[in-house]
N, C-alpha and C positions, 0 to 999 in steps of 0.2 A: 604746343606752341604754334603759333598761328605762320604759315607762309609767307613770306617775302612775294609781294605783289612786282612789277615792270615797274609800276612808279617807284616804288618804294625805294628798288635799285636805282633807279636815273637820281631820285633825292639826294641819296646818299652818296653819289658820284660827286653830283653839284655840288656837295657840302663839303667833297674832295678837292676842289678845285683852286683854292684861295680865291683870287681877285679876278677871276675869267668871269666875263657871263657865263649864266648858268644856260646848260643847253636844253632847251627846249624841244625834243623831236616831234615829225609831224609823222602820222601813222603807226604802223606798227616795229617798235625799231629793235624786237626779240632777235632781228639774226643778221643784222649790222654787227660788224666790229668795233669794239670802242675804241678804235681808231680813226673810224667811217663816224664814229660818233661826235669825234672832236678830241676823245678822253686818251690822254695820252699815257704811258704805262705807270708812272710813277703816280699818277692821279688811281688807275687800276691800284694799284697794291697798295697805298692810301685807304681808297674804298674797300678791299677787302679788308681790311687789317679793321678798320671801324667796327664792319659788320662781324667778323669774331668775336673782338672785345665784346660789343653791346649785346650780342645774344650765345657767348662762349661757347663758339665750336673752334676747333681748327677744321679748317679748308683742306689743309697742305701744303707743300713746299713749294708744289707744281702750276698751283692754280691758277695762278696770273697766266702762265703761258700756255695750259691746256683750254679753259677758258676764255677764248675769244671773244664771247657772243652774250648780249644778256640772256639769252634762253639757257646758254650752256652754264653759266655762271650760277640763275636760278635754279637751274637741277642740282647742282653740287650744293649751293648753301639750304633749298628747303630738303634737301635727302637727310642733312646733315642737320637741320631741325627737328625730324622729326623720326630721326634716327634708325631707317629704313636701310 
């Protein structure tokens, strides 16, 4: 199964968000918090819970809170694609 790209993640936030503009980041925004990002927690465990369903792994219980960062976020969901 193929990795979860940065956009990929930011999409699927956006897609979390209802009626907010989508955010847009400028640079590299791997180790921002998605709070520095705009994404507020509930939006976080939204967008994880999508990205289980649509490609069934469980995350964990933890992840929203261990998980701050999209870098950190990315390690736990592509580990967990590719079942390392």
């Amino acid at each position: 199964m193929a990795e979860l790209t940065i956009q990929d993640l930011i999409d699927v936030f956006n897609r979390s968000i209802g009626d907010q503009d989508p955010v847009e980041p400028e640079g590299d925004p791997s180790d921002l918090t998605f709070a520095a990002l705009g994404f507020d927690s509930l939006t976080t465990l939204n967008a994880v819970r999508r990205i289980e369903r649509k490609h069934g792994i469980d995350l964990g219980e933890n992840v929203v809170s261990e998980a701050r960062t999209p870098r950190r976020l990315l390690d736990r969901v592509n580990t967990a694609l590719t079942g390392v």
